[in-house]
C-alpha positions in Angstrom: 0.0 0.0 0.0 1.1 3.5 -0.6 -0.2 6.8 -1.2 -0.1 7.7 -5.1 0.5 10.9 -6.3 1.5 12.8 -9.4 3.3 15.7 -10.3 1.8 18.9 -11.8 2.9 22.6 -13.3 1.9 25.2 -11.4 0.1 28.1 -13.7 -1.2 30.3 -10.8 0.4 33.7 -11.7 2.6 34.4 -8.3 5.9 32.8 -7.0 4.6 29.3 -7.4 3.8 29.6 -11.9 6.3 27.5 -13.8 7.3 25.4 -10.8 6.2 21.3 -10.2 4.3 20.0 -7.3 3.1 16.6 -5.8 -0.7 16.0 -5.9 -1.8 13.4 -4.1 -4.2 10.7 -6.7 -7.4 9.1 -5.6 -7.9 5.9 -7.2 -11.8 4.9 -5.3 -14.2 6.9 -3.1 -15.6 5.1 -0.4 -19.4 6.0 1.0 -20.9 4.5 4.2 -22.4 1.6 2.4 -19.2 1.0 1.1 -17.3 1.6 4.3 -19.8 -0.2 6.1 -19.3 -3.7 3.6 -14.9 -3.2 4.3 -15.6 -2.5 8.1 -18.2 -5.9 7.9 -15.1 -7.7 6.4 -13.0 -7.2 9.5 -14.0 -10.2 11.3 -16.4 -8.1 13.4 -19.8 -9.7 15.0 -21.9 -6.5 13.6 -23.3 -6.6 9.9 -23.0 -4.3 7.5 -26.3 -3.3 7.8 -25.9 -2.7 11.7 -22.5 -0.5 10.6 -24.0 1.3 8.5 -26.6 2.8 10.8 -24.2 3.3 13.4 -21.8 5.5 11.0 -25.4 7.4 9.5 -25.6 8.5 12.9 -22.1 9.8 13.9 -22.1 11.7 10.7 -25.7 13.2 11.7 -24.1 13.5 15.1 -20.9 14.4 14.3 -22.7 17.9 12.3 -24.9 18.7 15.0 -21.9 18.9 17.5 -20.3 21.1 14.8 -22.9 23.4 14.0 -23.6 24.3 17.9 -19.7 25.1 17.5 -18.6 22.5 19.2 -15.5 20.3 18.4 -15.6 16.4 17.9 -12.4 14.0 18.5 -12.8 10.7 17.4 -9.4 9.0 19.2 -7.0 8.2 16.5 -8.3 9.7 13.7 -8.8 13.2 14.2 -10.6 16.6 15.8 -13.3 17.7 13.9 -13.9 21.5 14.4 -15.2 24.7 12.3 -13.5 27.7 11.3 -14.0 30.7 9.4 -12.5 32.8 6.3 -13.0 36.5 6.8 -11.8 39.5 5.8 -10.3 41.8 8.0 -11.9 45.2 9.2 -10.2 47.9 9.7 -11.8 48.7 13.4 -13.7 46.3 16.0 -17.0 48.1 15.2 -16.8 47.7 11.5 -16.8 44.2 11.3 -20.2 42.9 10.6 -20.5 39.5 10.0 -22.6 39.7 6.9 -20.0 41.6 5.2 -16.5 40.0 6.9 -17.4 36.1 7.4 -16.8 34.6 3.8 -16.9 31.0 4.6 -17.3 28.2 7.0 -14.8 25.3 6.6 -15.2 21.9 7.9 -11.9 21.0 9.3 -10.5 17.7 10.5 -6.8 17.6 12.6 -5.3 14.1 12.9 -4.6 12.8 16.1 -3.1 9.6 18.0 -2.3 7.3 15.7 -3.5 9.6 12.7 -1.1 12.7 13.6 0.6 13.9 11.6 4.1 12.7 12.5 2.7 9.1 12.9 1.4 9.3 9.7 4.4 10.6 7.6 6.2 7.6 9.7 3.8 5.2 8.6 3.0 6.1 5.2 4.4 5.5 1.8 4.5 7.1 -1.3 4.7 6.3 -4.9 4.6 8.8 -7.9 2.0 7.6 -11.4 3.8 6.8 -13.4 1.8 8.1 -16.0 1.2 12.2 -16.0 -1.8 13.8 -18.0 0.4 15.5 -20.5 1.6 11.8 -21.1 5.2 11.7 -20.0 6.3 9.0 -17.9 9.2 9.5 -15.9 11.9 6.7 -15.4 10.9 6.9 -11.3 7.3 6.3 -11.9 5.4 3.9 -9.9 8.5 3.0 -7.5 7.9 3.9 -3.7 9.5 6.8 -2.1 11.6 6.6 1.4 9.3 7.6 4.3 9.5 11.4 4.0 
């Protein structure tokens, strides 16, 4: 197992244009019904129909914690929390919320055995070989150290 990525050309216009980055590559998207059938696999006493109940309502749950601005830590897999994008004001009595608050982000911080520095220790990577403008690079497809 390894996390894929490929590299692409940067073409926003500031410091970044003209330089190459690593995107990571999704290869399947798994719903609850889907997660619910791989969890089912797991030698576990509950069925997949019982699973998938159970994860319907901790994502029901799980928003209606957020929405009353509260956070949610599942242990080893991460904080789920809320945050904004504004734009500044110049004073404290100018900023009106209507006008400032541009956003609301759903936002999830790994923790225990999902932080970030035991992931990046547990993780692989591996570059596509194959790119969209069609190159392949000689490296493609072989697995990277642990960064």
């Amino acid at each position: 197992m390894a996390i894929e990525y490929k590299i692409y050309k940067s073409n926003i216009n500031n410091g970044t244009k003209g330089k190459f980055y690593g995107r990571v590559t999704y290869n399947e998207m798994y719903d609850l019904p889907k997660l619910a059938a791989h969890m089912a696999s797991h030698n576990t006493s509950f069925s997949r129909g019982q699973i998938l109940a159970i994860l319907t309502d901790i994502v029901k749950c799980i928003r209606e914690l957020l929405i009353d601005s509260k956070k949610v830590r599942l242990d080893n897999l991460g904080i789920f929390h809320v945050s904004i994008r504004s734009k500044g004001a110049k004073t404290f009595e100018e900023f009106v919320a209507a006008d400032n608050i541009l956003g609301l982000h759903f936002r999830c911080l790994g923790v225990g055995e999902s932080s970030r520095d035991n992931f990046q220790r547990q993780a692989r990577i591996r570059e596509k070989s194959q790119h969209k403008w069609g190159v392949e690079k000689k490296t493609g497809g072989q697995e990277a150290p642990k960064p």
